[in-house]
C-alpha positions in Angstrom: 88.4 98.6 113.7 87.5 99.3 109.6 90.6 97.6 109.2 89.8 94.2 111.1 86.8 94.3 109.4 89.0 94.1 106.2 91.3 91.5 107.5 87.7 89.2 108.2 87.1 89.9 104.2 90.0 89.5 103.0 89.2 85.5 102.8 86.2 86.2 100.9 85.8 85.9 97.1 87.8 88.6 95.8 84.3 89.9 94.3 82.6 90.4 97.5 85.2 91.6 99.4 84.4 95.3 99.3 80.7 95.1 99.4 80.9 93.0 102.7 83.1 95.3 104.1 80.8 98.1 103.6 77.2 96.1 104.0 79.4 95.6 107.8 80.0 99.1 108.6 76.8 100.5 107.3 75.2 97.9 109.4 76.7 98.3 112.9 79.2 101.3 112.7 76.9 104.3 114.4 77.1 107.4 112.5 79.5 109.0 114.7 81.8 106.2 113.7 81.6 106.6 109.7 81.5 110.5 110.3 84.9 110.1 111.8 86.2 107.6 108.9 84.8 109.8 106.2 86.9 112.8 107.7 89.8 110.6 107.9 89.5 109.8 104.4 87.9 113.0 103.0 91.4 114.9 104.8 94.1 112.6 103.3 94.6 110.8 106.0 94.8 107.4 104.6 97.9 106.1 106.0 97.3 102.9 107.9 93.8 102.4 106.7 93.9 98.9 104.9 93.3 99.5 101.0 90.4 97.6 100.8 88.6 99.9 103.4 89.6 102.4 100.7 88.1 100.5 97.9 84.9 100.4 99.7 84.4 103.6 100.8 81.8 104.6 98.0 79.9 102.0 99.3 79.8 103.1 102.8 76.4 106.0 103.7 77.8 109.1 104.5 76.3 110.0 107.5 74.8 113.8 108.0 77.1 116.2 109.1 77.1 116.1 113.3 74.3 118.5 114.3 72.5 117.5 111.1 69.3 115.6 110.2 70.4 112.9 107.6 67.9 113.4 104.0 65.3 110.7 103.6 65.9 108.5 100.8 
């Protein structure tokens, strides 16, 4: 799915491409979703993910660990 969403932004300035992409997942992705991208990511695992979902993960919340209260802030 992080990877339509990248196809959608693609045709976006190439400015705003990442910070759409992100502003997207934060928005709608539930935390179990991003969990699950970030330990795709976080084990190397980045083979079929479209670059630019790579490109914008520092811009996508890290959600709390599962069994975990998120911090305030």
């Amino acid at each position: 799915m992080a990877n339509q969403i990248a196809t959608f932004f693609r045709s976006s300035p190439e400015a705003g491409r990442t910070d759409g992409i992100a502003e997207h997942i934060n928005a709608f992705w539930e935390p179990r979703m991003r969990r699950q991208l970030f330990e795709r990511v976080d084990g190397g695992a980045t083979e079929g993910i479209d670059p630019l979902v790579l490109e914008a993960m520092p811009k996508i919340r890290r959600p709390a660990a599962e069994g975990q209260v998120a911090a305030a802030g």
